[in-house]
PDB file of N, CA, C and O in Angstrom, chain B, residues numbered from 101:
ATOM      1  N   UNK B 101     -17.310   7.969  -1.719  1.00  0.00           N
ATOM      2  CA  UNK B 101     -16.394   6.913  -2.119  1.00  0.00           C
ATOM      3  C   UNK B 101     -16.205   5.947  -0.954  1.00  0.00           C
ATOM      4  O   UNK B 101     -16.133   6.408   0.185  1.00  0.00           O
ATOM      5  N   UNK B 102     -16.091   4.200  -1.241  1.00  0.00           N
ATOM      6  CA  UNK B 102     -15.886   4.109  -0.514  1.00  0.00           C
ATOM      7  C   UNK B 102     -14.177   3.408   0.493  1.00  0.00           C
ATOM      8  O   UNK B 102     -13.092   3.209  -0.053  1.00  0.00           O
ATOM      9  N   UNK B 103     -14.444   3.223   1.756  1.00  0.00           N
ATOM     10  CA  UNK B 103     -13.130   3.695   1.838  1.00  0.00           C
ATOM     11  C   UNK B 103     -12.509   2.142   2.336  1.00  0.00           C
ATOM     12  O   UNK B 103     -13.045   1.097   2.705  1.00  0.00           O
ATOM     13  N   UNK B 104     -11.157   2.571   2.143  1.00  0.00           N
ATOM     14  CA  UNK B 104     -10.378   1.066   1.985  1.00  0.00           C
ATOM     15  C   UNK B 104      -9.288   1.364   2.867  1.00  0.00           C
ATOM     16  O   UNK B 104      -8.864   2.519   2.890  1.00  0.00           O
ATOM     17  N   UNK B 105      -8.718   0.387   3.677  1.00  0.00           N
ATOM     18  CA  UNK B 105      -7.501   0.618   4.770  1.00  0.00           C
ATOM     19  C   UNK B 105      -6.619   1.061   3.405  1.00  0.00           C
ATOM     20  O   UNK B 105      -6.938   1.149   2.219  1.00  0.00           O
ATOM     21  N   UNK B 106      -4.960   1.371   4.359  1.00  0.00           N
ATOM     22  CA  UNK B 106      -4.427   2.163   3.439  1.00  0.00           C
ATOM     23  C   UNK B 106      -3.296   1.010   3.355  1.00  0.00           C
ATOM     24  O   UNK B 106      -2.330   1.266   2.636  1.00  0.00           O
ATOM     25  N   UNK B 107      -3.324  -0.138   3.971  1.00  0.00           N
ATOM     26  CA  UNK B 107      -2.644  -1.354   3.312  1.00  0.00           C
ATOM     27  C   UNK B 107      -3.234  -2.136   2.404  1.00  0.00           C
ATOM     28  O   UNK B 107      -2.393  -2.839   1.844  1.00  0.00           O
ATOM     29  N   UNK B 108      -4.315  -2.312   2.023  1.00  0.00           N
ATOM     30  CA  UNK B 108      -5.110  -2.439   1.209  1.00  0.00           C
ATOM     31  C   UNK B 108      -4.973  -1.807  -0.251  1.00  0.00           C
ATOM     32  O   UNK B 108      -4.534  -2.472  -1.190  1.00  0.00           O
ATOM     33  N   UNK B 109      -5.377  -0.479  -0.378  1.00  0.00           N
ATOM     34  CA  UNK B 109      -4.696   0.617  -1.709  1.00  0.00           C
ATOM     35  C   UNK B 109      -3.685   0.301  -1.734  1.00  0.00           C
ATOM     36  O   UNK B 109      -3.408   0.016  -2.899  1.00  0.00           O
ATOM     37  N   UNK B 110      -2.280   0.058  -0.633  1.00  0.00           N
ATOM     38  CA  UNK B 110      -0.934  -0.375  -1.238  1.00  0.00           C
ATOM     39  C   UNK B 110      -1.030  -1.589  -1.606  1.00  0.00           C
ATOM     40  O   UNK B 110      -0.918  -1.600  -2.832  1.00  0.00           O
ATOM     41  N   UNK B 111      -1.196  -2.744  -1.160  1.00  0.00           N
ATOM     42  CA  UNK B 111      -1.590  -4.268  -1.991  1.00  0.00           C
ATOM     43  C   UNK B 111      -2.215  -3.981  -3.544  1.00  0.00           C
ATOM     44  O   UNK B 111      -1.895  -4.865  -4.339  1.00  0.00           O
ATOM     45  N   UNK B 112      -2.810  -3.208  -3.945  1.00  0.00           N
ATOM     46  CA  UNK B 112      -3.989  -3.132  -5.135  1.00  0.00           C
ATOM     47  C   UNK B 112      -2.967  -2.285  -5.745  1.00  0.00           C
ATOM     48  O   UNK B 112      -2.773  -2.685  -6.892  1.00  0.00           O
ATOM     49  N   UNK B 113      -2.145  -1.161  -5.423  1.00  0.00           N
ATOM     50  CA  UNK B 113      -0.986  -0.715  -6.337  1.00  0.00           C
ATOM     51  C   UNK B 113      -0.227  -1.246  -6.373  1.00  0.00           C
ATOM     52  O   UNK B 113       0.293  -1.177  -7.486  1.00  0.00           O
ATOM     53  N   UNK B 114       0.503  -2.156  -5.407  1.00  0.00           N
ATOM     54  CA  UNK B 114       1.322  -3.468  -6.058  1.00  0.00           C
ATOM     55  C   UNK B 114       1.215  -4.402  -7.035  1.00  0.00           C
ATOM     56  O   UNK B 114       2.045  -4.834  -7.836  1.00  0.00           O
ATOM     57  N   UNK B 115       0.032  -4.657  -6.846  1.00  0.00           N
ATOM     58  CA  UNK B 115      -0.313  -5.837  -7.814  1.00  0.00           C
ATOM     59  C   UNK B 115      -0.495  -5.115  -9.211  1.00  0.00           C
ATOM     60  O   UNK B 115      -0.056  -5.604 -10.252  1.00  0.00           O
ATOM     61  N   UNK B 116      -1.213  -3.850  -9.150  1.00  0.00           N
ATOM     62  CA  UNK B 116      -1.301  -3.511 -10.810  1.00  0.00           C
ATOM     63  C   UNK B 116       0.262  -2.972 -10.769  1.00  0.00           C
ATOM     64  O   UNK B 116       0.527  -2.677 -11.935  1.00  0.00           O
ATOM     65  N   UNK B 117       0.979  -2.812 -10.246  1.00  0.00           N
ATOM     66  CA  UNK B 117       2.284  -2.589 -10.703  1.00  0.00           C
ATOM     67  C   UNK B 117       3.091  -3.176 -11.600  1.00  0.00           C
ATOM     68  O   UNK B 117       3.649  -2.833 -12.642  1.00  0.00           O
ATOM     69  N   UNK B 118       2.984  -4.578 -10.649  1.00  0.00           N
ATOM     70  CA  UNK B 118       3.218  -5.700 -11.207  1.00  0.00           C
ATOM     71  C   UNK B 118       3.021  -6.259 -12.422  1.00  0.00           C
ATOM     72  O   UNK B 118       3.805  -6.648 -13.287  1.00  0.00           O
ATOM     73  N   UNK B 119       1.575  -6.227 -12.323  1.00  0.00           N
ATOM     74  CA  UNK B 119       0.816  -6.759 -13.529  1.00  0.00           C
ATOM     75  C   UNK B 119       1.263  -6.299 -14.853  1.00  0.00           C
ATOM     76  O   UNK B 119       1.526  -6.936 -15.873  1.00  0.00           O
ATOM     77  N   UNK B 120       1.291  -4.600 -14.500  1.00  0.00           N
ATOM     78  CA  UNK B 120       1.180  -3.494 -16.185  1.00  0.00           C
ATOM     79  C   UNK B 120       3.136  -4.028 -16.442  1.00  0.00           C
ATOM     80  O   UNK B 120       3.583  -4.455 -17.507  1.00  0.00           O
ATOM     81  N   UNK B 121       3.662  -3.899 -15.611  1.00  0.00           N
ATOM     82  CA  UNK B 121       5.316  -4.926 -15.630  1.00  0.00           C
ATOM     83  C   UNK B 121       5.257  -5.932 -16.226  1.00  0.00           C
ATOM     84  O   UNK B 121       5.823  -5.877 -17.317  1.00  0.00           O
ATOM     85  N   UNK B 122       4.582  -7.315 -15.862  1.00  0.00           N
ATOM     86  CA  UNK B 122       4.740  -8.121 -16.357  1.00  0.00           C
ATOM     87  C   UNK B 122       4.276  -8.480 -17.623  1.00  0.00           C
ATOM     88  O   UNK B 122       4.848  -9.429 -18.159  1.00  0.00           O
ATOM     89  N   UNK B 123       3.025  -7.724 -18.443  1.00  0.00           N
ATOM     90  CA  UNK B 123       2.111  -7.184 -19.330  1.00  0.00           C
ATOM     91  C   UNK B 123       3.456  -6.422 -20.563  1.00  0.00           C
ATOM     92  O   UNK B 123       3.636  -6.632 -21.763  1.00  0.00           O
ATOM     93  N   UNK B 124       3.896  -5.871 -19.964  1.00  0.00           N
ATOM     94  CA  UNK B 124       4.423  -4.617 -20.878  1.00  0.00           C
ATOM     95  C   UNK B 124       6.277  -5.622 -21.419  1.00  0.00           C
ATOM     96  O   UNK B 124       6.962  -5.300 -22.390  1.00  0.00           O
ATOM     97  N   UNK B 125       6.601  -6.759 -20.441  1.00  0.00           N
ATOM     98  CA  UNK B 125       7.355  -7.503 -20.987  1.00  0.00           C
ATOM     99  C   UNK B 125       7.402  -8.417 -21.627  1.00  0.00           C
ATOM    100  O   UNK B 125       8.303  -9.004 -22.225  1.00  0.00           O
ATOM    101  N   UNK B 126       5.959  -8.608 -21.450  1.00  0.00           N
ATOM    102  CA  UNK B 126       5.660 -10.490 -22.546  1.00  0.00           C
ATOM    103  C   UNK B 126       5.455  -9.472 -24.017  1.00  0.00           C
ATOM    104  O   UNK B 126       5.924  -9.812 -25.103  1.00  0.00           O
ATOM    105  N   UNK B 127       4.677  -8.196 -23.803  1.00  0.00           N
ATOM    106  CA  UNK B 127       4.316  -7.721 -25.350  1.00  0.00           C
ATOM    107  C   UNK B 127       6.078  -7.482 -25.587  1.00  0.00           C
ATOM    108  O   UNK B 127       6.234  -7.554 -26.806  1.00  0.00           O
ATOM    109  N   UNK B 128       7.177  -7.279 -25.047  1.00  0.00           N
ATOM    110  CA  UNK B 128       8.256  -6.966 -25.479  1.00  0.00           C
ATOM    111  C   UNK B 128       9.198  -8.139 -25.976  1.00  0.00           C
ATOM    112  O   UNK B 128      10.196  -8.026 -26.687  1.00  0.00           O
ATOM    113  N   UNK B 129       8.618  -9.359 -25.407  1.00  0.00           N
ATOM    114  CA  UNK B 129       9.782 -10.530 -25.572  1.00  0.00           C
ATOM    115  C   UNK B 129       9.110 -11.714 -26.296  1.00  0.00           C
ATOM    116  O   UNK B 129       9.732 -12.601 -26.882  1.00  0.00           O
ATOM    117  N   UNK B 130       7.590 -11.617 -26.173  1.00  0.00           N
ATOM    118  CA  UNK B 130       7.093 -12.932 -26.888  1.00  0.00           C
ATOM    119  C   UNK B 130       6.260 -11.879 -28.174  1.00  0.00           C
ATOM    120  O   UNK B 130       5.863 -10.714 -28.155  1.00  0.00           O
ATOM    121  N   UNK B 131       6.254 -12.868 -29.132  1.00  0.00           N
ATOM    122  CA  UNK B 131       5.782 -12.194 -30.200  1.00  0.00           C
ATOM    123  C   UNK B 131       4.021 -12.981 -30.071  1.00  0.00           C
ATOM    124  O   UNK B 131       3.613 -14.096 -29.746  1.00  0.00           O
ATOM    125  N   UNK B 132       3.289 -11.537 -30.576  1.00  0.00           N
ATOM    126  CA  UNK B 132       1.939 -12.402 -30.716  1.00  0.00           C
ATOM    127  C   UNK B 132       1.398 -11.871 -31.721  1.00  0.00           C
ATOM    128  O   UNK B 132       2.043 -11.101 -32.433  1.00  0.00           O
ATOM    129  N   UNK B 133      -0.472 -12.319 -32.085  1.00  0.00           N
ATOM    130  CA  UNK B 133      -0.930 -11.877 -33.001  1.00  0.00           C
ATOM    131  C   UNK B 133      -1.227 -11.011 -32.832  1.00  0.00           C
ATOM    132  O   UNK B 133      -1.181 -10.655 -31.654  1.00  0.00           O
ATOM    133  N   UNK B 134      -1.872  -9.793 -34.110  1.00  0.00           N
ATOM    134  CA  UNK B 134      -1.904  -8.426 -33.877  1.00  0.00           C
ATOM    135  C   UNK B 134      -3.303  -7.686 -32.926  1.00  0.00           C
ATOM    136  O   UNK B 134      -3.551  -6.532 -32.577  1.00  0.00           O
ATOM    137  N   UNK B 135      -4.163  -9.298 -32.710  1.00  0.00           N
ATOM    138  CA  UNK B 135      -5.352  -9.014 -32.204  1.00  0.00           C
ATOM    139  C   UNK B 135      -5.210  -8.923 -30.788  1.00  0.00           C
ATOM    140  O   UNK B 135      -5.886  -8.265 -29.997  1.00  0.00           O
ATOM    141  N   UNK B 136      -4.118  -9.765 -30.551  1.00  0.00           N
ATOM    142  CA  UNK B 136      -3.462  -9.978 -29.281  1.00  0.00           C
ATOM    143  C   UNK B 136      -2.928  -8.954 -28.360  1.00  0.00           C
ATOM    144  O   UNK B 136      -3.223  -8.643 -27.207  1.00  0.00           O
ATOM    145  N   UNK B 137      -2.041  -8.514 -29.218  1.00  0.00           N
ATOM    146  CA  UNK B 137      -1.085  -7.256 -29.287  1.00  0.00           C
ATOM    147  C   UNK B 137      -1.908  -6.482 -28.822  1.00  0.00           C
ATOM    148  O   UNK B 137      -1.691  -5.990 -27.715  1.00  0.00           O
ATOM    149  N   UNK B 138      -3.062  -6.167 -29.532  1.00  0.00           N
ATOM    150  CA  UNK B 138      -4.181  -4.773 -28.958  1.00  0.00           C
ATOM    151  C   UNK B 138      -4.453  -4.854 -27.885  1.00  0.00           C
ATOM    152  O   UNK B 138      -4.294  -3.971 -27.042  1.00  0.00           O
ATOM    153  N   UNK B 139      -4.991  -6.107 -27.688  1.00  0.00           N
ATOM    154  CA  UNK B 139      -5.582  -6.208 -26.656  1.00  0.00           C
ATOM    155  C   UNK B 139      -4.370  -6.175 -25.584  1.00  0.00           C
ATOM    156  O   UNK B 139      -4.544  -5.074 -25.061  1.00  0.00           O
ATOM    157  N   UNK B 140      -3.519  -6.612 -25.114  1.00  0.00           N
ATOM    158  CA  UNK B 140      -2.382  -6.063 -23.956  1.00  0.00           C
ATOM    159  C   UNK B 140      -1.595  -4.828 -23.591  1.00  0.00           C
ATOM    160  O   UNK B 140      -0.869  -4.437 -22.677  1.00  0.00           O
ATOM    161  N   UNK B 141      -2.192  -4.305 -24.994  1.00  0.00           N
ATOM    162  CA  UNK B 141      -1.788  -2.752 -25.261  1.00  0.00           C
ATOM    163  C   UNK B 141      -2.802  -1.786 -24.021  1.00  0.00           C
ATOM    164  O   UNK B 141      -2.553  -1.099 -23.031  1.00  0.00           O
ATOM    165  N   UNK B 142      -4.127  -2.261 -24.832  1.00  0.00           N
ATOM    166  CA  UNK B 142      -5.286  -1.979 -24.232  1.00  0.00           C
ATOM    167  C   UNK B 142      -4.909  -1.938 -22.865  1.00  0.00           C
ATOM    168  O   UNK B 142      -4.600  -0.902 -22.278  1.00  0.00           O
ATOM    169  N   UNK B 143      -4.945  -3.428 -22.202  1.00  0.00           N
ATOM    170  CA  UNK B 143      -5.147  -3.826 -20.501  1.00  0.00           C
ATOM    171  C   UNK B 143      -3.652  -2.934 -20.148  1.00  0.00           C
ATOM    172  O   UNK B 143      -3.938  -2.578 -19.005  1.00  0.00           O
ATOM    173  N   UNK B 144      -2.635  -2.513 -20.335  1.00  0.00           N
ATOM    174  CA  UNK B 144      -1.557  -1.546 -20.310  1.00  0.00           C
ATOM    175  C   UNK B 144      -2.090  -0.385 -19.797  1.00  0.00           C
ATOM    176  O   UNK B 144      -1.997  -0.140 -18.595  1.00  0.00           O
ATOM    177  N   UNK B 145      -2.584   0.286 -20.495  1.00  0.00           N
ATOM    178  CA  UNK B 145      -3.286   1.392 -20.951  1.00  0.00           C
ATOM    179  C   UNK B 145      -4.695   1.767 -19.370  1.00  0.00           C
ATOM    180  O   UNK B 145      -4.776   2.769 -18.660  1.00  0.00           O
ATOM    181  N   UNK B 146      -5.491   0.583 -19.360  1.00  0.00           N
ATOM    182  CA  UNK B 146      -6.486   0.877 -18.227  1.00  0.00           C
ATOM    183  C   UNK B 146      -5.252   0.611 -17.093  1.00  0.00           C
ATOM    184  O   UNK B 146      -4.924   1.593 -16.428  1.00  0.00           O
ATOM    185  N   UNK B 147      -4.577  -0.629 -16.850  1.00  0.00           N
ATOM    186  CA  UNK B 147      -4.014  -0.287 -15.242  1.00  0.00           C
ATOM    187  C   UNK B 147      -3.291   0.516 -15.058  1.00  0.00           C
ATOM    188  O   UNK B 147      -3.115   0.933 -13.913  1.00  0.00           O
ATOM    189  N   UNK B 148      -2.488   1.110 -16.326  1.00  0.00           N
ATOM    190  CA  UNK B 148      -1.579   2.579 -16.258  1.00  0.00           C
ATOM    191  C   UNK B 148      -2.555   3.840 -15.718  1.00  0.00           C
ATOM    192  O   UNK B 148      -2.117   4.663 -14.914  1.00  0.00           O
ATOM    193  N   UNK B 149      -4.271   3.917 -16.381  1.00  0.00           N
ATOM    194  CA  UNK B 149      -5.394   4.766 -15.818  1.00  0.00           C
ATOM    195  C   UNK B 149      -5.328   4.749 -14.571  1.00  0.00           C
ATOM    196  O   UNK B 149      -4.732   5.590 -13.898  1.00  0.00           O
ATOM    197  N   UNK B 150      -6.201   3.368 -13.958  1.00  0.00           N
ATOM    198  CA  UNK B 150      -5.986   2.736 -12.846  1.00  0.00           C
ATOM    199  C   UNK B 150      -5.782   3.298 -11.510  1.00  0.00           C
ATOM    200  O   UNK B 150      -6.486   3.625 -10.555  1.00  0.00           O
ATOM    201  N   UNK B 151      -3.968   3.272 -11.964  1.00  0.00           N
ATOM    202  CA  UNK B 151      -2.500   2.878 -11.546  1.00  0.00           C
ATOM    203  C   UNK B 151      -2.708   4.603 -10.818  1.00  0.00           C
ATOM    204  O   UNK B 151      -2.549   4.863  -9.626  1.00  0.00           O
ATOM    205  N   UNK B 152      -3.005   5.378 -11.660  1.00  0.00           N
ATOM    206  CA  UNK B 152      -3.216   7.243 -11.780  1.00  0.00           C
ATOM    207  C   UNK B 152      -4.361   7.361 -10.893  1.00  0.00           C
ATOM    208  O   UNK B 152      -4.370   8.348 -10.158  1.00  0.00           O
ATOM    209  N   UNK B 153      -5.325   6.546 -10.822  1.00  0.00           N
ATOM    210  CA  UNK B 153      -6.704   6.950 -10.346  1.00  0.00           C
ATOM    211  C   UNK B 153      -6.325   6.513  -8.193  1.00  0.00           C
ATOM    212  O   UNK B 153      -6.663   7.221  -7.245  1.00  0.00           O
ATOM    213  N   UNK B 154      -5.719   5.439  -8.155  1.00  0.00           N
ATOM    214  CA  UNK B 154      -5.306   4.680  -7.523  1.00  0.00           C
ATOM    215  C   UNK B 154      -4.028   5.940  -6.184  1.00  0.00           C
ATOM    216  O   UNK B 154      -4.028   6.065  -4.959  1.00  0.00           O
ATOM    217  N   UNK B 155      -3.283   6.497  -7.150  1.00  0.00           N
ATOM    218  CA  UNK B 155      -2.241   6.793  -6.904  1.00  0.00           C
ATOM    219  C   UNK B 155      -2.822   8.087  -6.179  1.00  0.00           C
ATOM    220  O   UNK B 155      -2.277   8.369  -5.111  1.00  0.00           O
ATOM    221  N   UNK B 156      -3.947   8.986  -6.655  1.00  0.00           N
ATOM    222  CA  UNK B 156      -4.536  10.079  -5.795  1.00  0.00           C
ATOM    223  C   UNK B 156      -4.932   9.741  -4.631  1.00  0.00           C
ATOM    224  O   UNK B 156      -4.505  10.424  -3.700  1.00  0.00           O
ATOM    225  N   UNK B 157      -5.817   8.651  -4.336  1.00  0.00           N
ATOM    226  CA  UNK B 157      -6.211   8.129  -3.377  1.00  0.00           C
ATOM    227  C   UNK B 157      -5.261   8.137  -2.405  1.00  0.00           C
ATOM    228  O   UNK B 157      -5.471   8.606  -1.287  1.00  0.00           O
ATOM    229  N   UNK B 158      -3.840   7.468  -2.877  1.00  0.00           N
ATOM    230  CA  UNK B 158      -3.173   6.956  -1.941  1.00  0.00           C
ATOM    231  C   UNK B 158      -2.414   8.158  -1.696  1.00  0.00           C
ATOM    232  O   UNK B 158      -2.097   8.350  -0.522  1.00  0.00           O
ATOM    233  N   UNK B 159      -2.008   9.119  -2.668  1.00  0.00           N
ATOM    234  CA  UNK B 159      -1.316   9.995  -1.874  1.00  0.00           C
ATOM    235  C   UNK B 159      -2.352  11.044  -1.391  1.00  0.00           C
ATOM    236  O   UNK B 159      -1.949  12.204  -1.487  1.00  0.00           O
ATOM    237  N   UNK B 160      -3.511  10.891  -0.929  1.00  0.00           N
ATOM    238  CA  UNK B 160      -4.545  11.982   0.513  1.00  0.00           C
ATOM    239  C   UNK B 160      -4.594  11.330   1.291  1.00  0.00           C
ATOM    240  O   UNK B 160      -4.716  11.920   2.365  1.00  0.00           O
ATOM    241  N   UNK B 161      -4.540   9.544   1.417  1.00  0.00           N
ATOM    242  CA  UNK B 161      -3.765   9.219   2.705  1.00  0.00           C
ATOM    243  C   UNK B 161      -2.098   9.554   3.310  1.00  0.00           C
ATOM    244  O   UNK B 161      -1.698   9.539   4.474  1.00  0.00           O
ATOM    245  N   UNK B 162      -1.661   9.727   2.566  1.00  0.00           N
ATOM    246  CA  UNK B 162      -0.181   9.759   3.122  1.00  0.00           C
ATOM    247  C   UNK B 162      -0.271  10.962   3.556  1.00  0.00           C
ATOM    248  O   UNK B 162       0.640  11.040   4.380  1.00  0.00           O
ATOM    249  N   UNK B 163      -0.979  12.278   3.502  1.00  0.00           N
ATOM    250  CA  UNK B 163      -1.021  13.762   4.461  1.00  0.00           C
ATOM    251  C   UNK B 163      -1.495  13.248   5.390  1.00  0.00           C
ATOM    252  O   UNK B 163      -1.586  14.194   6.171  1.00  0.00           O
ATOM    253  N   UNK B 164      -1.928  12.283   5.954  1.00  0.00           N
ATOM    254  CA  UNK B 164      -2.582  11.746   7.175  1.00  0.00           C
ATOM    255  C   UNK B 164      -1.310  10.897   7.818  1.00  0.00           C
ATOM    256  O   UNK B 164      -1.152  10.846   9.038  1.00  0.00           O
ATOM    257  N   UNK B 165      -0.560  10.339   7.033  1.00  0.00           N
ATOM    258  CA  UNK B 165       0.261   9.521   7.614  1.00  0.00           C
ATOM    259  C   UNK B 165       1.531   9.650   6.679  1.00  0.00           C
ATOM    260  O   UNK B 165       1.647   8.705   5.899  1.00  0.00           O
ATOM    261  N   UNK B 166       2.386  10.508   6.607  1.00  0.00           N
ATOM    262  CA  UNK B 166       3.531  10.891   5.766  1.00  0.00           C
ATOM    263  C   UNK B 166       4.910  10.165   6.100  1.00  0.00           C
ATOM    264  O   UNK B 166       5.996  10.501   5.628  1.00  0.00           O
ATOM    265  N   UNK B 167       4.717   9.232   6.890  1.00  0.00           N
ATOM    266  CA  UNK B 167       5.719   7.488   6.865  1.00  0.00           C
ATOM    267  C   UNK B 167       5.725   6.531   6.080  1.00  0.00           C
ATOM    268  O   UNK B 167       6.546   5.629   5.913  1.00  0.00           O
ATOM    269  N   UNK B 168       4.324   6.868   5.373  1.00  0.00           N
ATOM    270  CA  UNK B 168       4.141   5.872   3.874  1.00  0.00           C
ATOM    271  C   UNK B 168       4.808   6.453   2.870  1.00  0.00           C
ATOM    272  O   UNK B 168       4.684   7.634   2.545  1.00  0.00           O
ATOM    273  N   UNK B 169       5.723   5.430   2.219  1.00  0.00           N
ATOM    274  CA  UNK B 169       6.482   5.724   0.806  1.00  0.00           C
ATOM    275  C   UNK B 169       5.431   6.133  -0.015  1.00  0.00           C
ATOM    276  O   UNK B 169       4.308   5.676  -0.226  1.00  0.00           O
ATOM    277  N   UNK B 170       6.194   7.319  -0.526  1.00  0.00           N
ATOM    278  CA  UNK B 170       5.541   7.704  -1.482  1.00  0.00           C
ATOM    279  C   UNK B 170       4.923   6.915  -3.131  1.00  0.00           C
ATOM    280  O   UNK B 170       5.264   5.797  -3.518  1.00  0.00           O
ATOM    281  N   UNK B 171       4.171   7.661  -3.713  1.00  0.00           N
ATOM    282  CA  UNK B 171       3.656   6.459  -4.540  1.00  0.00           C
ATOM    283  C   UNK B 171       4.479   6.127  -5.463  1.00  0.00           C
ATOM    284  O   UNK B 171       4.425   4.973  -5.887  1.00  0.00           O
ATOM    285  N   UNK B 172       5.252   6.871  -5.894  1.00  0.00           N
ATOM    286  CA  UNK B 172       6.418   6.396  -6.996  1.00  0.00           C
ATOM    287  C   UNK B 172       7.357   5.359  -6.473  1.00  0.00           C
ATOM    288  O   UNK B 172       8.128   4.537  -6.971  1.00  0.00           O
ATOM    289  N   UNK B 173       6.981   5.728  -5.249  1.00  0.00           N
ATOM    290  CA  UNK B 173       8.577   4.878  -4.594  1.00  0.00           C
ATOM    291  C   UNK B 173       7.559   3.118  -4.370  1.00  0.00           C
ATOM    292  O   UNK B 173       8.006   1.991  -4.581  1.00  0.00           O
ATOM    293  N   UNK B 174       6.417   3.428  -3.984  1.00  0.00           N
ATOM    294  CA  UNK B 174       6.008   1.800  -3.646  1.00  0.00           C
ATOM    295  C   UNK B 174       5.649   1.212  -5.212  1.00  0.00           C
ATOM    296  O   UNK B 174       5.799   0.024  -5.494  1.00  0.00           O
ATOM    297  N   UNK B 175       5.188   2.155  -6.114  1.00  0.00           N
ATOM    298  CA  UNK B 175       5.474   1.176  -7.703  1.00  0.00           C
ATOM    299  C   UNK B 175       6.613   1.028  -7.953  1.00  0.00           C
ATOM    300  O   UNK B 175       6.955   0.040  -8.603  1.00  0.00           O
ATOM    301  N   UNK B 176       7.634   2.052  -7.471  1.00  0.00           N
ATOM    302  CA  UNK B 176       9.374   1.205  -7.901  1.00  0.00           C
ATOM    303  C   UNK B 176       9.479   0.057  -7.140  1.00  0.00           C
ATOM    304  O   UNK B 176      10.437  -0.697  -7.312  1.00  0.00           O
ATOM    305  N   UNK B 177       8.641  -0.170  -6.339  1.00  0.00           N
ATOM    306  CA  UNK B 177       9.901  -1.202  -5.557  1.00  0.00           C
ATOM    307  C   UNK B 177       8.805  -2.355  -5.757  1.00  0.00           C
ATOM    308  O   UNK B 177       9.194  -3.463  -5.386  1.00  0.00           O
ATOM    309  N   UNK B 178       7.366  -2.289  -6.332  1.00  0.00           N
ATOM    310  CA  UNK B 178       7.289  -3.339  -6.855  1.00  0.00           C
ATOM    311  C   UNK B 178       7.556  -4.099  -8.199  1.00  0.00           C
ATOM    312  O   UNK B 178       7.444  -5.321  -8.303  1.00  0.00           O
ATOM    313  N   UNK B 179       7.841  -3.442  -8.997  1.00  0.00           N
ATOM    314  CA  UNK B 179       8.568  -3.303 -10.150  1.00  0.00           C
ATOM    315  C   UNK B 179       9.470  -4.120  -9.969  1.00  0.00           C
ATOM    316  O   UNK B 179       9.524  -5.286 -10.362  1.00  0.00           O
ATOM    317  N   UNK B 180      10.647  -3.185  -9.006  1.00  0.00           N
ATOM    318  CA  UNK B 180      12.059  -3.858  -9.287  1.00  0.00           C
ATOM    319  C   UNK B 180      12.118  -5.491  -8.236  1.00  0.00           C
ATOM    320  O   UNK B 180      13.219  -5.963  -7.952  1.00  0.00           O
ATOM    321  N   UNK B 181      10.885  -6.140  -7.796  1.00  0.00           N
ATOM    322  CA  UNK B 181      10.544  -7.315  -7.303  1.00  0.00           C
ATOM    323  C   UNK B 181      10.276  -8.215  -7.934  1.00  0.00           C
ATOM    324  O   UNK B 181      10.297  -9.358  -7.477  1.00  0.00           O
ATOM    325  N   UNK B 182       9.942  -7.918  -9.191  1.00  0.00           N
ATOM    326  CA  UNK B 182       9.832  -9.574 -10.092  1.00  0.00           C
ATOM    327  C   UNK B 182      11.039  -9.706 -10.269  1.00  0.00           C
ATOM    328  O   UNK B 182      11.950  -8.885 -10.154  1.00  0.00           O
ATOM    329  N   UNK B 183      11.048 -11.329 -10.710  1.00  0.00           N
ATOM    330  CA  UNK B 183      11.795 -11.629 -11.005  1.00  0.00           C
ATOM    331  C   UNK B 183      12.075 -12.154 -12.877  1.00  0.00           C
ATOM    332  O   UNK B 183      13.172 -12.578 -13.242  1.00  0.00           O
TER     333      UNK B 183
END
């Protein structure tokens, strides 16, 4: 595999944090068509995968360096950053 600084994996779990957030509120507040609908369901669905695939990685760096927030804690706190 190859390998990526470990500010890097946190930037790339921020952003799909973000994303599957901001994704999971437009399907909640704007209405769309049903073809639509699937499809954001869908892209939900892979960065939630992702998000999981992402999240192993990052926590076998943190036994190396256990000062990094844990992974729940750096998707909460990008989460609770949009606005």
């Amino acid at each position: 595999m190859p390998e990526i600084s470990t500010n890097t994996l946190m930037l790339a779990i921020e952003a799909m944090a973000r994303d599957t957030e901001l994704t999971t509120r437009r399907m909640e507040t704007e209405p769309a068509e049903v073809d639509e609908q699937e499809h954001l369901s869908e892209h939900v669905l892979d960065l939630q995968a992702a998000l999981g695939e992402l999240g192993g990685i990052y926590e076998k760096q943190r036994v190396e360096d256990p000062v990094l927030p844990s992974f729940d804690d750096l998707v909460a706190s990008a989460r609770s950053n949009i606005k």
